[in-house]
Structures are given as C-alpha cells and as structure tokens.
KEDO-146349 format. One record per residue: residue number from 1; residue in three letters; x, y, z of N, C-alpha, C, O in turn. Coordinates in steps of 0.001 Angstrom, whole numbers. Example, Ala and Ser with C-alpha at 12.3 -4.5 7.8 and 13.67 -1.06 7.14 Angstrom:
BEGIN
  resi  resn      nc1      nc2      nc3     cac1     cac2     cac3      cc1      cc2      cc3      oc1      oc2      oc3
     1   ALA    13190    -5690     7800    12300    -4500     7800    13200    -3300     7800    14236    -3319     8465
     2   SER    12850    -2250     7080    13670    -1060     7140    12900       30     7870    13409     1138     8039
//
This chain:
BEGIN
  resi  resn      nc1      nc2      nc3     cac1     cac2     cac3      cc1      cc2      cc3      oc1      oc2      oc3
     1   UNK      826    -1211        0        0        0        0      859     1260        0      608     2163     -798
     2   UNK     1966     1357      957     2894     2174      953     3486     2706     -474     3710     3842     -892
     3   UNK     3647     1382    -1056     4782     1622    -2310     3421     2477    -3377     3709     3344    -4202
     4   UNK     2257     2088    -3168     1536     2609    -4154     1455     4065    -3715     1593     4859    -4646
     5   UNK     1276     4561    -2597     1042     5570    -2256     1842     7118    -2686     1661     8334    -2747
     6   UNK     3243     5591    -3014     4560     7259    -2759     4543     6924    -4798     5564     7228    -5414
     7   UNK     3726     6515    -5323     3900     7010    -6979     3039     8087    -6827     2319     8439    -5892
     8   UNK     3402     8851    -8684     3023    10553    -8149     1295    10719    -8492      886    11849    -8226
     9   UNK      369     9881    -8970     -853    10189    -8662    -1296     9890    -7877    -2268    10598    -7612
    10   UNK    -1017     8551    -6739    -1774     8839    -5220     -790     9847    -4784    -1426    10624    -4072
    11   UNK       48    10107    -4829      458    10954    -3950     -153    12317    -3782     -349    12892    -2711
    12   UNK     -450    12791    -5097    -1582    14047    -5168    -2990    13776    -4892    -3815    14685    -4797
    13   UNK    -3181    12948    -4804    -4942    12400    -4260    -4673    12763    -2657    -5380    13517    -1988
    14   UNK    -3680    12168    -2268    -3222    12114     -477    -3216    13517       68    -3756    13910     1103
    15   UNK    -2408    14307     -937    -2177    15904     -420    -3737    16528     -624    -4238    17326      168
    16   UNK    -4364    16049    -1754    -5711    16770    -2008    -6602    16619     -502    -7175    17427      229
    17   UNK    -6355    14958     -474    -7255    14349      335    -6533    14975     2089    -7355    15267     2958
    18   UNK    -4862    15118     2424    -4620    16159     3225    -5611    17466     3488    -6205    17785     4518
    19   UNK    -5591    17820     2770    -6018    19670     2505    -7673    19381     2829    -8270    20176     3555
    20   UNK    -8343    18261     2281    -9798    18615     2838    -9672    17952     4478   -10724    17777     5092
    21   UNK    -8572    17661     5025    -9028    16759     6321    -8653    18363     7555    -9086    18508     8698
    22   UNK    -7822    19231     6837    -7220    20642     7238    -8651    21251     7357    -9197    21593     8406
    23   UNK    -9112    21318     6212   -10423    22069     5962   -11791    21677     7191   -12569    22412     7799
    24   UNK   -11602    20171     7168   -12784    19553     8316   -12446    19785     9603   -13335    19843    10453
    25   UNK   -10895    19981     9995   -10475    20145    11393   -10563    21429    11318    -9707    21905    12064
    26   UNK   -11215    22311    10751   -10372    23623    10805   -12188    24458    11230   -12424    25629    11528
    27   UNK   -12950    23527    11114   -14457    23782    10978   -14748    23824    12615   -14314    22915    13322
    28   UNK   -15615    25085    13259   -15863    25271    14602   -16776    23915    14994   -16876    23618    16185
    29   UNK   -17327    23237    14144   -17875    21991    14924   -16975    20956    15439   -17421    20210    16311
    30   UNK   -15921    20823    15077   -14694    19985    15587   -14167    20331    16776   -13952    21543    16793
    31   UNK   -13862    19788    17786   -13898    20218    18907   -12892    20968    19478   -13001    21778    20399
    32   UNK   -11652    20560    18712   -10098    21057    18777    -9526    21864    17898    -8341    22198    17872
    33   UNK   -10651    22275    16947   -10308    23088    15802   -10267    24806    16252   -11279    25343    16701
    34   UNK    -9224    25414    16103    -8431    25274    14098    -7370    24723    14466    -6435    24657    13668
    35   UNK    -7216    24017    16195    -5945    23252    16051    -6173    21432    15202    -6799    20449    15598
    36   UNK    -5572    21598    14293    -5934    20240    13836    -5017    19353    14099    -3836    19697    14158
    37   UNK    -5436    17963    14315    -4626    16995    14911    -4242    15943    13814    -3099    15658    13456
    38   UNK    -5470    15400    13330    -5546    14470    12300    -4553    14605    11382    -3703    13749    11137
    39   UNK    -4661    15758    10832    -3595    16122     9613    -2100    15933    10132    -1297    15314     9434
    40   UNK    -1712    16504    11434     -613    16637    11924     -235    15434    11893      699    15092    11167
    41   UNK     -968    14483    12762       -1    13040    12779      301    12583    10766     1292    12552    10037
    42   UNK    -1185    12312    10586    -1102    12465     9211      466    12503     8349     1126    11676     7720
    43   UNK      631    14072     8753     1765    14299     7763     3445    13825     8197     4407    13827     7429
    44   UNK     3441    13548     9235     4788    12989     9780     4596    11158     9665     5573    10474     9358
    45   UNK     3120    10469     9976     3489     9482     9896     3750     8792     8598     4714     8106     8261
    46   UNK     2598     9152     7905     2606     8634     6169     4368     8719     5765     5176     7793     5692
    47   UNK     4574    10234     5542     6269    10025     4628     7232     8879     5753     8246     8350     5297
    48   UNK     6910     8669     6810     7989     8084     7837     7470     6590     6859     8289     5920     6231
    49   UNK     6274     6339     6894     5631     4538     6465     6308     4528     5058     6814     3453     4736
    50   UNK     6412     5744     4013     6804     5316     3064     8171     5136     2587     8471     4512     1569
    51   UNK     9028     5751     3424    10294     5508     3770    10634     4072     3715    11199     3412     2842
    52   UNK    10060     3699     5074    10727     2314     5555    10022     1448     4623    10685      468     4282
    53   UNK     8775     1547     4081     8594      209     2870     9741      156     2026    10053    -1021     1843
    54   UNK    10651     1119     1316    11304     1418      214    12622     1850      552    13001     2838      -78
    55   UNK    13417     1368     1380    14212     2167     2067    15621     1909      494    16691     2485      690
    56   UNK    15557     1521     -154    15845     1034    -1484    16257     2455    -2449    17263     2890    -3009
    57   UNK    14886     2850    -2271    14249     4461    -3178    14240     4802    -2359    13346     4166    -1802
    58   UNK    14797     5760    -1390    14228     6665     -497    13123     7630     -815    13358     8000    -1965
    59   UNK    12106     8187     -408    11313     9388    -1078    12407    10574     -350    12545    11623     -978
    60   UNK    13024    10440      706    14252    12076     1340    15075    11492     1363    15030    10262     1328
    61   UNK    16165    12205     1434    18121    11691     2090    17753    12069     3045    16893    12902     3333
    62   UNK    18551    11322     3740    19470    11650     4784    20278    12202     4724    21063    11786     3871
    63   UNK    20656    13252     5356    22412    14213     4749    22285    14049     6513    21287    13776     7179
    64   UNK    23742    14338     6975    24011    14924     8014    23987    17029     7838    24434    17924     7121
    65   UNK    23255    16847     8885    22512    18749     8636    23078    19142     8835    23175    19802     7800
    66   UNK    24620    19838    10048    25365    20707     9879    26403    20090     8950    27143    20326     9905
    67   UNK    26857    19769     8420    27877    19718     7270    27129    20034     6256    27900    20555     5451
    68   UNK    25770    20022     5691    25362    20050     4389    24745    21662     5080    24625    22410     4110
    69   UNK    24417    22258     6115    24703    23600     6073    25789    24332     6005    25810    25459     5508
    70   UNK    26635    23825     6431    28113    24775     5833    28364    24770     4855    29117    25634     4406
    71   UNK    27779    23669     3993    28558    23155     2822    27563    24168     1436    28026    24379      316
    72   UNK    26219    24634     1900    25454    25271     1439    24923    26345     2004    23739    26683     1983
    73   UNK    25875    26908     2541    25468    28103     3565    24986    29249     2976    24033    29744     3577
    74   UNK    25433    29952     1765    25068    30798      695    23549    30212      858    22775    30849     1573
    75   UNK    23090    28982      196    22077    28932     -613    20619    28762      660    19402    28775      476
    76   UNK    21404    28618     1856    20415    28498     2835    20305    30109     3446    19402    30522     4174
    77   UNK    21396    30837     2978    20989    32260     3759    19902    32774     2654    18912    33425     2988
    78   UNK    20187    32420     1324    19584    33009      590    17884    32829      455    16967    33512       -2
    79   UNK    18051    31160     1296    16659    30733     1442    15864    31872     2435    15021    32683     2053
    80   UNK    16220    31749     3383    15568    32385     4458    15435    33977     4306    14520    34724     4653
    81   UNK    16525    34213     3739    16378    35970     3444    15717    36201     2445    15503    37411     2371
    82   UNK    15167    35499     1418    14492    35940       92    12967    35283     1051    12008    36047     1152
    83   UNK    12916    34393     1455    11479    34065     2158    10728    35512     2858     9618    35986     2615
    84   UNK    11754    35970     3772    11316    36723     4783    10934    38098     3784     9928    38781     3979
    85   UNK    11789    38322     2842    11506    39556     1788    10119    39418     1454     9138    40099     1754
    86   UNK    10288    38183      632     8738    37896      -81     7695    37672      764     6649    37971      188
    87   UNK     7481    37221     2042     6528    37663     2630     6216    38922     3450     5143    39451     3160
    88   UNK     6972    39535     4462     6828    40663     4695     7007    41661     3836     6227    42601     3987
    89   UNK     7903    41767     2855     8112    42548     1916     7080    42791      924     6128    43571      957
    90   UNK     7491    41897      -42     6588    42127     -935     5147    41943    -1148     4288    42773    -1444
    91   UNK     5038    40297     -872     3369    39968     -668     2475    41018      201     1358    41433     -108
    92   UNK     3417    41429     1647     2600    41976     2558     2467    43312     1918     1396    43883     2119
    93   UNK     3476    44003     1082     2996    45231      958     2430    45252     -692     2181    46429     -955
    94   UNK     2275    44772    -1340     1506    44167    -2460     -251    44145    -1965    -1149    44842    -2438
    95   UNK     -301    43641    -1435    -1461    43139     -639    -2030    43983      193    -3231    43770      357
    96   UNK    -1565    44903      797    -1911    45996     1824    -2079    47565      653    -3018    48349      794
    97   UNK    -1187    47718     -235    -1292    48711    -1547    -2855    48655    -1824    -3740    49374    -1360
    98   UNK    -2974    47155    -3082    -3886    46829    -3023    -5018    47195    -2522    -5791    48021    -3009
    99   UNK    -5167    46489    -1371    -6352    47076     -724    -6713    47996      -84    -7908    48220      111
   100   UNK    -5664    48796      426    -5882    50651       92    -6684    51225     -684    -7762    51788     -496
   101   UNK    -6008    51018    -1659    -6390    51266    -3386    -8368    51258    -3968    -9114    51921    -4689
   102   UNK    -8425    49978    -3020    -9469    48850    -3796   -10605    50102    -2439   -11760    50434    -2706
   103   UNK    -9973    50481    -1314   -11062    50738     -349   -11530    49442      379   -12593    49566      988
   104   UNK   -11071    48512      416   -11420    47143     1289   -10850    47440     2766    -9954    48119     3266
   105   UNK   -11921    46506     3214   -11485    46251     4963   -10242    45372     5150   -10231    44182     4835
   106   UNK    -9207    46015     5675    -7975    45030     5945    -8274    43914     6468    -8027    42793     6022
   107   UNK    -9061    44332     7866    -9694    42871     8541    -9804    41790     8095    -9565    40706     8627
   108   UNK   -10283    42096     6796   -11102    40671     6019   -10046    40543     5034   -10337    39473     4499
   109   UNK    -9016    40965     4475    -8301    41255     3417    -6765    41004     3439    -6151    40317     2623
   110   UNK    -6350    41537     4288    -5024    41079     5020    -4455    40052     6074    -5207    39949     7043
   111   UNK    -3363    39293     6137    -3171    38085     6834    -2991    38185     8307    -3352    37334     9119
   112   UNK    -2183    39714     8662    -2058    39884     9800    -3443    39636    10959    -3767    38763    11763
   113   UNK    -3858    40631    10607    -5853    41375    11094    -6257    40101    11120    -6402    39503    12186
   114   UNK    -6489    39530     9900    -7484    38308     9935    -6986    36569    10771    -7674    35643    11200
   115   UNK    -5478    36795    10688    -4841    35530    11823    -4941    36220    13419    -4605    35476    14340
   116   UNK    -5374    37559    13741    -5593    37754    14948    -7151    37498    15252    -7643    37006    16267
   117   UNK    -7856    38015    13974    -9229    37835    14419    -9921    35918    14859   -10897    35451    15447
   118   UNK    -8567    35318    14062    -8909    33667    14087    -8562    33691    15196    -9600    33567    15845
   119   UNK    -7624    33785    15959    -7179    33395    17271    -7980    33895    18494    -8091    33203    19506
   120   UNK    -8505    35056    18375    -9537    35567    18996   -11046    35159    18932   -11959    35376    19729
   121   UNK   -11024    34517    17770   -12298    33931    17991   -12164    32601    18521   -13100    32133    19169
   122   UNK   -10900    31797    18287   -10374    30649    19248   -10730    30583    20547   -11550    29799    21026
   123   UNK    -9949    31623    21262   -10177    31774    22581   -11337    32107    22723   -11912    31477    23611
   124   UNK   -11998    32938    22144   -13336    33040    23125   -14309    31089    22786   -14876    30552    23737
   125   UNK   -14297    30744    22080   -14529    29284    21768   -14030    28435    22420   -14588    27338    22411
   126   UNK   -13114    28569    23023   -12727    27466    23682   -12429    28098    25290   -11913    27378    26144
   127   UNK   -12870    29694    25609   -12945    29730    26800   -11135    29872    27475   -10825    29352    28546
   128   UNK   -10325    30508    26772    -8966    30809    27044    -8988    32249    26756    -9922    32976    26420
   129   UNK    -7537    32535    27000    -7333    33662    26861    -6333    33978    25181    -5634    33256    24471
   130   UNK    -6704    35225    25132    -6081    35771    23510    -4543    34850    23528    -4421    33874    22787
   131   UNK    -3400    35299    24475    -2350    34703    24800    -2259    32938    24530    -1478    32238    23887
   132   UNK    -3203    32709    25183    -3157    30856    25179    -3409    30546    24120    -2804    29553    23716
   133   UNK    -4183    31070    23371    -4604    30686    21871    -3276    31193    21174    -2668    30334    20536
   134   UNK    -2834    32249    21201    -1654    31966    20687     -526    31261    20472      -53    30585    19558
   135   UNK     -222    31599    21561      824    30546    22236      321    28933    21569     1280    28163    21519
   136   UNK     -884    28382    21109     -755    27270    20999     -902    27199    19279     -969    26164    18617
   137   UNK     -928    28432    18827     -716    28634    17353      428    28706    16948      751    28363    15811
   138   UNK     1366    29248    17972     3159    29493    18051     3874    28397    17688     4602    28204    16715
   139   UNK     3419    27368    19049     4108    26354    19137     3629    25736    18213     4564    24993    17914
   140   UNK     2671    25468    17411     2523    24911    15683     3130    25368    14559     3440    24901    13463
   141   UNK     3223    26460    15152     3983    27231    13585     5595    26884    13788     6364    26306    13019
   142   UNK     5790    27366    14908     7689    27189    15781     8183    25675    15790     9397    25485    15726
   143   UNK     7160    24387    15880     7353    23440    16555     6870    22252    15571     7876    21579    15349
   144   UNK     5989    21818    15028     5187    21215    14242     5824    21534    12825     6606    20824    12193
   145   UNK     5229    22945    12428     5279    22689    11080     6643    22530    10171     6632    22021     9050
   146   UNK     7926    23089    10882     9263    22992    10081     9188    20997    10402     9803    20591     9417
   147   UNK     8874    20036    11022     9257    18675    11030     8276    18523     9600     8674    18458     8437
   148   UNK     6584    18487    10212     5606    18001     9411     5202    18618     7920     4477    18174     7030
   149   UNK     5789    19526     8007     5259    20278     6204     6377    20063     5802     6413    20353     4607
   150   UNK     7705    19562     6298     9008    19311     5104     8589    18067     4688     8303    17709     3545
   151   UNK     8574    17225     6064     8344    15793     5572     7159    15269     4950     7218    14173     4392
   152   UNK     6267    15821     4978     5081    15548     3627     5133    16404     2445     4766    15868     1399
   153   UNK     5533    17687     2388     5224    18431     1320     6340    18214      315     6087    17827     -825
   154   UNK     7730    18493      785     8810    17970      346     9374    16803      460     9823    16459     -633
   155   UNK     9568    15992     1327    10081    14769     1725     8783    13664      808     9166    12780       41
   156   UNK     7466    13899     1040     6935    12791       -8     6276    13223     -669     5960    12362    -1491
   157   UNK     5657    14406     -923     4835    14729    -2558     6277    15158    -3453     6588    14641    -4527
   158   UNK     6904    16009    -2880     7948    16659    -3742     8848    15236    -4239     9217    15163    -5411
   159   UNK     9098    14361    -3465     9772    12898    -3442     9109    12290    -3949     9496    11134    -3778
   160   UNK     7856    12316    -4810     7211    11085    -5026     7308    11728    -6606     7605    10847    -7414
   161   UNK     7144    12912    -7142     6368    13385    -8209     7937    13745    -8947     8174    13625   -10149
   162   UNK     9024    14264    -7773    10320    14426    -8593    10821    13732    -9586    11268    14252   -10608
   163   UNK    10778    12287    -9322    11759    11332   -10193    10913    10945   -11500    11357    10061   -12233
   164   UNK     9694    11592   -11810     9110    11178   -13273     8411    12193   -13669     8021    11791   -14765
   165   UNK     7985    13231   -13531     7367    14441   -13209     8713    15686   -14087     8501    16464   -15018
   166   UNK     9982    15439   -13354    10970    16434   -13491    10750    17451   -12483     9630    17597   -11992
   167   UNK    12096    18425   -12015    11549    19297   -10669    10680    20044   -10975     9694    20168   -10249
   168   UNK    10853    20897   -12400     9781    21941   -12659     8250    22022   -11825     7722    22837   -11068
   169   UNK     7760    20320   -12592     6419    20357   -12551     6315    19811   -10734     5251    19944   -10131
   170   UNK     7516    19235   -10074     7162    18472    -8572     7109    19565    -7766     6302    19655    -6841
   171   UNK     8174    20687    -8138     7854    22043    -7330     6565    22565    -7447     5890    22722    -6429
   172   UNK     6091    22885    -8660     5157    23609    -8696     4015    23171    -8036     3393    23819    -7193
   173   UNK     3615    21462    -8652     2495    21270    -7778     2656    21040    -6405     1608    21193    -5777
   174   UNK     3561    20744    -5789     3976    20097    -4140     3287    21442    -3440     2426    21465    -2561
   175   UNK     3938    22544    -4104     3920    23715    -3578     2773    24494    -3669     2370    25187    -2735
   176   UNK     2141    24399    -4930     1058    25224    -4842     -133    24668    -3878    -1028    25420    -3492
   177   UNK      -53    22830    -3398     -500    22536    -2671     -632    22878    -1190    -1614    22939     -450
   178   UNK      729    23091     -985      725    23392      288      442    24916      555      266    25473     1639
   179   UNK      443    25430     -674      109    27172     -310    -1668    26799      -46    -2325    27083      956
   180   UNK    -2105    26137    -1204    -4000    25544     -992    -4480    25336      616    -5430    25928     1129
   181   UNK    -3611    24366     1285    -3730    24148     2447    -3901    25189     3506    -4796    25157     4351
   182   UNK    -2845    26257     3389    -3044    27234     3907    -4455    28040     3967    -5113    28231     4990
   183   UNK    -4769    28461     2687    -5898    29374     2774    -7111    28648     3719    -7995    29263     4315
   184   UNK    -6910    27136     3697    -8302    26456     4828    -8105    26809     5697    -9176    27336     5998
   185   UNK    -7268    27008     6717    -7310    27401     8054    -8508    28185     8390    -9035    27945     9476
   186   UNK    -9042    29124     7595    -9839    30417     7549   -11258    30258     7610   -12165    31049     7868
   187   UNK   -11229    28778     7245   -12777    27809     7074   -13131    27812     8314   -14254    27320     8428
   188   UNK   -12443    28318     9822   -13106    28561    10967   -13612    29731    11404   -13846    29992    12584
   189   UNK   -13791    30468    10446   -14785    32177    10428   -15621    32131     9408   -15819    33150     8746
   190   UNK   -16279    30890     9098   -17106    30749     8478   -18275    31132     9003   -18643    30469     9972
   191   UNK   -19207    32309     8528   -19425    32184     7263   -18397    33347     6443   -18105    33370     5247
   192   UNK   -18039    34142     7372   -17243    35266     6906   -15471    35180     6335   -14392    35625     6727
   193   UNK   -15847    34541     5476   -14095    34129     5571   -13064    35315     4775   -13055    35795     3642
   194   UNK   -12187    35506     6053   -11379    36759     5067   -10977    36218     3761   -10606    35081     4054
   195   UNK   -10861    36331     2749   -10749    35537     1656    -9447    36506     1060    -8637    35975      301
   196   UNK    -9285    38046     1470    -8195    38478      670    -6696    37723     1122    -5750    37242      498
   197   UNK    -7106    37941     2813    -6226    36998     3409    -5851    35735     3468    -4963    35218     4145
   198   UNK    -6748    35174     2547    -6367    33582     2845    -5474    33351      874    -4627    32534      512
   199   UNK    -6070    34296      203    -5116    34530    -1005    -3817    35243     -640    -2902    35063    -1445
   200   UNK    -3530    36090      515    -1920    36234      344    -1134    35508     1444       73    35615     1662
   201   UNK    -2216    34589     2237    -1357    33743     2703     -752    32289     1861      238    31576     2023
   202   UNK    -1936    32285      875    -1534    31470     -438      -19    32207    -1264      959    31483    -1076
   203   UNK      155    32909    -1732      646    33799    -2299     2076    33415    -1537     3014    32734    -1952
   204   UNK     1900    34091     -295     3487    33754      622     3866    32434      492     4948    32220      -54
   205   UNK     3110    31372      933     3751    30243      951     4072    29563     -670     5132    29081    -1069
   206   UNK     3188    29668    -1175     3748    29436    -2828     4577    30097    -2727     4025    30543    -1721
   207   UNK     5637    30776    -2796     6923    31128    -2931     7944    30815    -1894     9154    30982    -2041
   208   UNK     7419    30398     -952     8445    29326      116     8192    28414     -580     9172    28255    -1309
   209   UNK     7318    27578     -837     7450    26292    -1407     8244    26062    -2389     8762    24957    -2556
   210   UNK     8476    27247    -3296     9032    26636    -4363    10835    27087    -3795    11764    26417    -4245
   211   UNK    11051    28002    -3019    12386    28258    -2685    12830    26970    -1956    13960    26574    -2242
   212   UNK    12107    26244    -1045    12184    25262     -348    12677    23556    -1518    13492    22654    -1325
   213   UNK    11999    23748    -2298    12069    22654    -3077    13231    23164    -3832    13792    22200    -4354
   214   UNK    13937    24475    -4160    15319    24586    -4611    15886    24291    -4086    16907    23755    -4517
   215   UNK    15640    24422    -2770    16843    24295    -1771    17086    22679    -1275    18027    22517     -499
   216   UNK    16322    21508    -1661    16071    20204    -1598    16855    20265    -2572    18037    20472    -2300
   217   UNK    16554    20144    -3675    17619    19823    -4885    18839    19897    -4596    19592    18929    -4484
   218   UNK    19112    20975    -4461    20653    21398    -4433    21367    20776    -3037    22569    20510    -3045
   219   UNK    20514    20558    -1803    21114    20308     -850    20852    18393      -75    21291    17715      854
   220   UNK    19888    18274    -1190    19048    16442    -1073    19554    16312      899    20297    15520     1478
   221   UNK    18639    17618     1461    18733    17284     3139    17681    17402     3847    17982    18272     4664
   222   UNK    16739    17108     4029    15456    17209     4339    15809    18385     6021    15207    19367     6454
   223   UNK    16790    17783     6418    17268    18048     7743    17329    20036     7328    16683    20965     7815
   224   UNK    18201    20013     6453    17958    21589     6491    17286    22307     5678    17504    23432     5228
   225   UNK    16365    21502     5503    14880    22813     4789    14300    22814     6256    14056    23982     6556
   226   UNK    13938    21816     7445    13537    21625     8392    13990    22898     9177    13150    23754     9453
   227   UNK    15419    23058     9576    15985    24291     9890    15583    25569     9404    15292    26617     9981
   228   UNK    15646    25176     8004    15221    27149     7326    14022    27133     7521    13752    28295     7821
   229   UNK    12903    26406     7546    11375    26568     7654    11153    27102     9420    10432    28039     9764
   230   UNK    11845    26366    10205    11938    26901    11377    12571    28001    11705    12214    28343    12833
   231   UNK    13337    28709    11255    14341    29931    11402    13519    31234    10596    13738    32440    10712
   232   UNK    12348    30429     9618    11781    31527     8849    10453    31358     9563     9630    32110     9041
   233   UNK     9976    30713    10478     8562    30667    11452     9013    31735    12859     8276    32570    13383
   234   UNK    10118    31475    13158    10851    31802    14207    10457    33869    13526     9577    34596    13986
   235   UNK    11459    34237    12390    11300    35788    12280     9860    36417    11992     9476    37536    12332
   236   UNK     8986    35216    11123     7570    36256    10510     6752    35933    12293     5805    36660    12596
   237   UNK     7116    35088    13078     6288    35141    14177     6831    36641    14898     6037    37487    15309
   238   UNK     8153    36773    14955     8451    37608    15742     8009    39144    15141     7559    40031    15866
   239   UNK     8202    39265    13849     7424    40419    13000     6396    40704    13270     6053    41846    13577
   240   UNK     5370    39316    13193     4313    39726    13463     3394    40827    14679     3625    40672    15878
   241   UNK     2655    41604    14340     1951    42511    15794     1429    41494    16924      732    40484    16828
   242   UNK     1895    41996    17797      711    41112    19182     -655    41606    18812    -1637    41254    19466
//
C-alpha cells in the first residue's frame, strides 16, 4: 500500500485528500479546531511509512545537517532571506497597496488582522485567553510545522512526483499545494471568511514552497529545509503585531 502511495498520482490524491481533512479540522464543529490533529499526525506518519517500505528508493536523504549547512550556507541564507523579503516585503505590501487602493477592509483582506481575528475567535470558543490561543498557534507554527510540512510536502509529494514528473512540474504542484492548504485554516470564520487573506497567505507560501524545493535539490537534506522553515517561522512570528 505504501509503495503505491509514494507514486506521483496517489500521492496528489493524499495531499488533495490532506487539505480537505485541514479544511474539516479547521471547521468550529470539531472540537479542537483550528488546532488540527488528524492532519498533523497524518503528515509525519505517512512520509515516515513510506520511507521504511522502500528504504531502497528513499522518497528524502538523509544528509548529516550541519555539514550540508556549511557546505550550502550561501544557498540556505539566501533561502531564508528571500522568504522573509517575499513575505513581509513584498506579498505583505503588495497586498496591503492593493487594498488601500481597492477601499477594502484590511480585517477581512489582510493576513495579519485576519490571523488575529482567528485566534480571537479561538479563545473566546474554547474559553482561554487571547495569549493561550496563541501561544498554541506558536508552538505549531515554531514546533510542528518545520518537522511536518518538510516531511510531507517535500520529503513525499515533492519525493514522489520528482523522479518522473521532473523538478519543474514536482515544485510547482507540491507547492502550490501546500500554499491551498493554507488558505483552509480560515474555514473557521465561516461564514465570513477573510478571503483576501487567505489569497496572500496562499501567495506567501507558494513562494516558500518553491524556494524550499530549490533548496532540496541542491542540498538532497530534508534536515535543512527543516531548519530554514523553522528559522523563517521563528522571524515572521516575531514580526508579526501582538
């Protein structure tokens, strides 16, 4: 089942079929939502199962991570510093122009406003405070997602679709997937869903994704996209407004 899983059309059924299980956890009738659980184990256990069926084909290397960061230190600064550009930089002020321009409500329109208004409507839902809801959005973004979005998005869609596909097309779709994923989160302010915001949080991560999957190529280390995804959660958290 494994071996079928990691060829590249289940593998895009899996990420599709990922992204609606994001979408169902992410829905206020779920009890733990918008923290989703399902998906989380989800995405660390699957690439780990398809590993060890195939350990033959790997779907990731193994590199040892500080030697293949020194050894690519340029291309990992360049990761993280062109990330942090393109999202605070450009997307955010692209996106904020924009809707100046347009006369739209940031609230509903922008990623900042509208990831505070989610967390705030968290806490009052679950009866915490603004802080705790954060804090447990932190430690997902800080903690979770540099292991679980390398090792499914890159480690097995990007790994499954690379070797017959070519990188062009494994970047593009791995990635535009995981930018898709993103905009669900937002499916928990339903009926009102900021929608400008959930397009430039699409927007940002499609362009990590695809810097991320350069940086796989060139560095075949799963270990340090893991690092730069965490080092680049680590600055847009700290950017971000309380």
């Amino acid at each position: 089942m494994t071996k079928l899983l990691s060829k590249p059309g289940p593998a895009v059924v899996v990420a599709v079929v990922a992204t609606w299980i994001v979408l169902v956890e992410s829905l206020q009738q779920i009890p733990w939502a918008p923290y989703f659980i399902v998906y989380g184990v989800v995405c660390v256990v699957l690439p780990l199962a398809c590993q060890h069926a195939d350990p033959a084909a790997p779907l990731f290397a193994v590199r040892p991570v500080w030697a293949v960061l020194k050894r690519h230190a340029a291309a990992v600064a360049a990761v993280v510093l062109g990330t942090v550009v393109w999202d605070v930089g450009v997307v955010a002020w692209a996106f904020e122009w924009a809707v100046r321009q347009a006369g739209l409500d940031p609230q509903n329109n922008l990623l900042d406003p509208a990831v505070a208004r989610l967390l705030h409507t968290a806490s009052q839902h679950h009866g915490m405070t603004k802080d705790a809801a954060f804090g447990l959005f932190a430690a997902f973004v800080l903690l979770w997602a540099p292991v679980g979005e390398e090792l499914f998005y890159r480690g097995y869609l990007f790994g499954a679709l690379r070797p017959r596909w070519g990188f062009a097309a494994a970047a593009a779709v791995s990635s535009l997937l995981f930018a898709v994923r993103h905009m669900t989160h937002f499916a928990y302010l339903l009926p009102e869903v900021p929608w400008g915001a959930a397009v430039q949080w699409a927007v940002a991560t499609l362009g990590f994704g695809l810097l991320q999957s350069w940086l796989l190529e060139r560095t075949r280390s799963l270990g340090v996209l893991m690092v730069v995804h965490a080092a680049v959660n680590v600055v847009e958290v700290a950017l971000s407004p309380p």
